[in-house]
mmCIF file of the N, C-alpha and C atoms, coordinates in Angstrom:
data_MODEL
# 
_entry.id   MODEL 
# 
loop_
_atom_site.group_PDB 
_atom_site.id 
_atom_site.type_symbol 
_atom_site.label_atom_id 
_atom_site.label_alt_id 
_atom_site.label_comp_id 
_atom_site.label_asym_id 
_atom_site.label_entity_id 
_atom_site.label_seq_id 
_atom_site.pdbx_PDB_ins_code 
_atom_site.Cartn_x 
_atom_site.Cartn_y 
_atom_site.Cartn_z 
_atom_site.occupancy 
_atom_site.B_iso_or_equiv 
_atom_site.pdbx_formal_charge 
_atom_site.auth_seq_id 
_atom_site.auth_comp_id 
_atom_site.auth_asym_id 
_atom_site.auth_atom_id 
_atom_site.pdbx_PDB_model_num 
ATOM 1  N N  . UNK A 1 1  ? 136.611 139.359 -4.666 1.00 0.00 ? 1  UNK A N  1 
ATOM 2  C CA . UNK A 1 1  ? 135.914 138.277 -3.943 1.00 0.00 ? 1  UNK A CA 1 
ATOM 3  C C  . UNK A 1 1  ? 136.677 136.948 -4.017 1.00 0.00 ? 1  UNK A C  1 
ATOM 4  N N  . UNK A 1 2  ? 137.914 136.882 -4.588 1.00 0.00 ? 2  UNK A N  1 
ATOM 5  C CA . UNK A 1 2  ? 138.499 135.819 -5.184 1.00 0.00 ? 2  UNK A CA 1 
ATOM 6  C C  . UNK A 1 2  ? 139.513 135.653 -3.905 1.00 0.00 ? 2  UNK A C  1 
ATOM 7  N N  . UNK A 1 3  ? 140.084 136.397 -3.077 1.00 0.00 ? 3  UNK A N  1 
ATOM 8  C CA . UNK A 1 3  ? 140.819 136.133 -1.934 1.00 0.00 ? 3  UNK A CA 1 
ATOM 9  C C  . UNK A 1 3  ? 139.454 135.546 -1.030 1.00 0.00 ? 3  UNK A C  1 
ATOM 10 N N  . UNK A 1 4  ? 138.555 135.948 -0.776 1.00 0.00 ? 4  UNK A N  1 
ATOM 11 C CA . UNK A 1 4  ? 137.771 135.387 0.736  1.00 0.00 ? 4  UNK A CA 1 
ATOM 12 C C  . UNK A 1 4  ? 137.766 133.917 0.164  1.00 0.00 ? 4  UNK A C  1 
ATOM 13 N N  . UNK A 1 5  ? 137.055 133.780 -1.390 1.00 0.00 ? 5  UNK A N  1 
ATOM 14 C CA . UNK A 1 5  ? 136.942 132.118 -1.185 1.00 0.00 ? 5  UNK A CA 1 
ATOM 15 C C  . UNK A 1 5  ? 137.773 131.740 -0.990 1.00 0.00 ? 5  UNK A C  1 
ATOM 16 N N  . UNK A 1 6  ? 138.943 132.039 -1.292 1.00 0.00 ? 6  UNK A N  1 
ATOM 17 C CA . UNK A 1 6  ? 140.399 131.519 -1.331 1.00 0.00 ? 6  UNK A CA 1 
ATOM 18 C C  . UNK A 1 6  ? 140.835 131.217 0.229  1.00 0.00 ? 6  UNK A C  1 
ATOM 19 N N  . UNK A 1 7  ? 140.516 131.977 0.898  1.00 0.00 ? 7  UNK A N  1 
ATOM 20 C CA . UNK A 1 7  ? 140.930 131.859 2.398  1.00 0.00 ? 7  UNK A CA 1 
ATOM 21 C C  . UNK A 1 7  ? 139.276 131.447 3.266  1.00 0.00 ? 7  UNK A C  1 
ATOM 22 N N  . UNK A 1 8  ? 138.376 131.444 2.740  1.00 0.00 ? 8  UNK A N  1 
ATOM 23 C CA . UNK A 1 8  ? 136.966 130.331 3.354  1.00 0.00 ? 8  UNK A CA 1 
ATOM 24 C C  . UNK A 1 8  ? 137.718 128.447 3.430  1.00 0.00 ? 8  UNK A C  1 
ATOM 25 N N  . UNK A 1 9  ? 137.986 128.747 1.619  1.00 0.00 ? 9  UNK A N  1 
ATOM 26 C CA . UNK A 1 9  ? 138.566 126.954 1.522  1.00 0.00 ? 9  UNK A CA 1 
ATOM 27 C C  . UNK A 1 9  ? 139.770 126.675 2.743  1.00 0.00 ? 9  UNK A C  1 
ATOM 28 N N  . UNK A 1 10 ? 140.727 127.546 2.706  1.00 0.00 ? 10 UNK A N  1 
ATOM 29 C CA . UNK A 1 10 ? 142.124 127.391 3.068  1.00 0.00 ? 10 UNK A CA 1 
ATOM 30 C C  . UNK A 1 10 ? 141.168 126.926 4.477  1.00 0.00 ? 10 UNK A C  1 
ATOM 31 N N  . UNK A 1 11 ? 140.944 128.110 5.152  1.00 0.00 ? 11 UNK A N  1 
ATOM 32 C CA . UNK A 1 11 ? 140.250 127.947 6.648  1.00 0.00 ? 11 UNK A CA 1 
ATOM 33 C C  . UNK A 1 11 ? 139.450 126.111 6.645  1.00 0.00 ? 11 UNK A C  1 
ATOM 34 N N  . UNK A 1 12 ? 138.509 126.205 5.630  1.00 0.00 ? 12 UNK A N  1 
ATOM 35 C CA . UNK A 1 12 ? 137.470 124.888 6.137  1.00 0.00 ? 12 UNK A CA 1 
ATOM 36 C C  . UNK A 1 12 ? 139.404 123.528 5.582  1.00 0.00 ? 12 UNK A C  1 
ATOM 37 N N  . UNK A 1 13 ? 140.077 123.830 4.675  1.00 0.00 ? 13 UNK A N  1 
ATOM 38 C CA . UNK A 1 13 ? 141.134 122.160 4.834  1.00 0.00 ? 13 UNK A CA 1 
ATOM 39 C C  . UNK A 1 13 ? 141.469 122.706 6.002  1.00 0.00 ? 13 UNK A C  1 
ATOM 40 N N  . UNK A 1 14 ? 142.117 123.449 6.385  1.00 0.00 ? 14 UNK A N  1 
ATOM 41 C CA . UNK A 1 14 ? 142.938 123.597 7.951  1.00 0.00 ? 14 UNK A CA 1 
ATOM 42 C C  . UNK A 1 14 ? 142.312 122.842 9.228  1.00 0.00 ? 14 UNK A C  1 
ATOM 43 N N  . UNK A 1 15 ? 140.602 123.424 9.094  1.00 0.00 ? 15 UNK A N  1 
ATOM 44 C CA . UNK A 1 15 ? 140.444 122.743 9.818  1.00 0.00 ? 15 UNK A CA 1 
ATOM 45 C C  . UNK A 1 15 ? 139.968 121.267 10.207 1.00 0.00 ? 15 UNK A C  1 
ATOM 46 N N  . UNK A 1 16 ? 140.085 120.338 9.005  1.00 0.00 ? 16 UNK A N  1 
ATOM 47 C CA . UNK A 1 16 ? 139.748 119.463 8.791  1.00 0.00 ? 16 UNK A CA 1 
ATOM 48 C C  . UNK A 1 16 ? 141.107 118.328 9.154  1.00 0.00 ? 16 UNK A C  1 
ATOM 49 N N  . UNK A 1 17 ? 142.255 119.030 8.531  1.00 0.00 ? 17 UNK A N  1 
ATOM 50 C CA . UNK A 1 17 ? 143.543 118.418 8.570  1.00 0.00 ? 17 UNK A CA 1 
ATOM 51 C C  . UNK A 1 17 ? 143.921 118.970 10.286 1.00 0.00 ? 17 UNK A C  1 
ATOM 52 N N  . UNK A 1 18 ? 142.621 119.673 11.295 1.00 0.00 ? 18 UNK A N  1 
ATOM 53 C CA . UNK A 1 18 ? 143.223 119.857 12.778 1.00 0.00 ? 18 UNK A CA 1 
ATOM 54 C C  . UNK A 1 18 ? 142.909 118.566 13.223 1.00 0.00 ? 18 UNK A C  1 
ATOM 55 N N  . UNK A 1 19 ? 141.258 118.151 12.792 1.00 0.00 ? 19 UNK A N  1 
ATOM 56 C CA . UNK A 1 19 ? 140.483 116.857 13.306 1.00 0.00 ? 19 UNK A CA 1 
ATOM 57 C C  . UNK A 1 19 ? 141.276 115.935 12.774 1.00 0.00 ? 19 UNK A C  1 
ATOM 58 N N  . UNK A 1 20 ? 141.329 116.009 11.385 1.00 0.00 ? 20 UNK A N  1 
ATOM 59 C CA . UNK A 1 20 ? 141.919 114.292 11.423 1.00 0.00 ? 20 UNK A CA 1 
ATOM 60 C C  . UNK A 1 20 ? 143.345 113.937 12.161 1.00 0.00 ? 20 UNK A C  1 
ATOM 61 N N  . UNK A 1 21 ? 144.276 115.160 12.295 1.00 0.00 ? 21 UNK A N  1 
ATOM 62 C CA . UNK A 1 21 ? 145.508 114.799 13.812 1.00 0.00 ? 21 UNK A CA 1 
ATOM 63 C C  . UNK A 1 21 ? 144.966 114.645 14.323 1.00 0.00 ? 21 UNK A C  1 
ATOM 64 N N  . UNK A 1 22 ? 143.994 115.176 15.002 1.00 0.00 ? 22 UNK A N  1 
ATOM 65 C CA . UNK A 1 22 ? 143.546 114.679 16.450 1.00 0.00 ? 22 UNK A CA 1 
ATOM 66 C C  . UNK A 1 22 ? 143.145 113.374 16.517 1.00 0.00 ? 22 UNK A C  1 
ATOM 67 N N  . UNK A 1 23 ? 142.678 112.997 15.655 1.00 0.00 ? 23 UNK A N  1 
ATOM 68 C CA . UNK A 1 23 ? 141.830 111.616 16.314 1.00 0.00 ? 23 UNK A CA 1 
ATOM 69 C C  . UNK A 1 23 ? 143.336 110.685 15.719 1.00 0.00 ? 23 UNK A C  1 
ATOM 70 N N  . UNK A 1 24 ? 144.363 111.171 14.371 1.00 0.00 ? 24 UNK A N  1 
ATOM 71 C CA . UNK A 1 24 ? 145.326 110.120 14.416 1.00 0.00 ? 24 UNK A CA 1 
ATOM 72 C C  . UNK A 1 24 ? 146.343 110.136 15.828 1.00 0.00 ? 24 UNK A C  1 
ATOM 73 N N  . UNK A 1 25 ? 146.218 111.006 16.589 1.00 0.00 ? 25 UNK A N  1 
ATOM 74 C CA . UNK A 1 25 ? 146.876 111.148 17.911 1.00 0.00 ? 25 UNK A CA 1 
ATOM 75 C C  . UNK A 1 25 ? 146.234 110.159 19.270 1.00 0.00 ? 25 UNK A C  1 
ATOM 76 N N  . UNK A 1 26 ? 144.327 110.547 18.879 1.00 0.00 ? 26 UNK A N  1 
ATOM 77 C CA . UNK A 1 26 ? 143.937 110.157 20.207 1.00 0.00 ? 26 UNK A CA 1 
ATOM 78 C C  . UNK A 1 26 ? 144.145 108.591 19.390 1.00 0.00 ? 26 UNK A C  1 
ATOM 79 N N  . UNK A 1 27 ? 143.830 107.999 18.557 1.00 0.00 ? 27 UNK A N  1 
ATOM 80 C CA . UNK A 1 27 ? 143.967 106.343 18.013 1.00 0.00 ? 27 UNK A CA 1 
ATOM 81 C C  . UNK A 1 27 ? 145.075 106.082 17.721 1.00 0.00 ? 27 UNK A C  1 
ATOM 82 N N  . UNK A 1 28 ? 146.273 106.693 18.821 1.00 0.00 ? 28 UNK A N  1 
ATOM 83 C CA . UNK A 1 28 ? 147.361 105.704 19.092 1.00 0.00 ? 28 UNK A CA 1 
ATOM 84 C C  . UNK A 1 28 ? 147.403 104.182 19.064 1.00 0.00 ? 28 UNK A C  1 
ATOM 85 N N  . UNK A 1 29 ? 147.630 103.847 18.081 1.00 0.00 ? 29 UNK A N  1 
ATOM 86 C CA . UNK A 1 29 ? 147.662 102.079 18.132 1.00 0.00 ? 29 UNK A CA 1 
ATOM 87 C C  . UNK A 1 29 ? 148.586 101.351 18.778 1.00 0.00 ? 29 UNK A C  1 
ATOM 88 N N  . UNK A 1 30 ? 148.919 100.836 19.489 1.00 0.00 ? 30 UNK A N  1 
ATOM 89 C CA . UNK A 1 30 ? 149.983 99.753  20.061 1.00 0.00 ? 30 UNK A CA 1 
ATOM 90 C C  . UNK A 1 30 ? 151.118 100.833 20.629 1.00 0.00 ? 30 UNK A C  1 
ATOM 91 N N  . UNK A 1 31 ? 151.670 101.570 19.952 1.00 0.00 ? 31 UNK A N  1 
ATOM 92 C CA . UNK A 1 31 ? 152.305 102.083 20.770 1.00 0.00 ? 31 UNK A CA 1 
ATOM 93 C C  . UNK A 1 31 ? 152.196 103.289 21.183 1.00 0.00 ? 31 UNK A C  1 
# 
């Protein structure tokens, strides 16, 4: 059972580190 949590966590940072690019992409500042 020690791989699923292992790859639940991996999955929920992945997708956290997808959102926060995105919004550092869409809040292009100045240039």
């Amino acid at each position: 059972p020690f791989k699923v949590a292992i790859i639940a966590v991996a999955r929920v940072l992945l997708t956290q580190l997808n959102a926060i690019l995105r919004e550092q992409r869409n809040y292009r500042p100045g240039i």
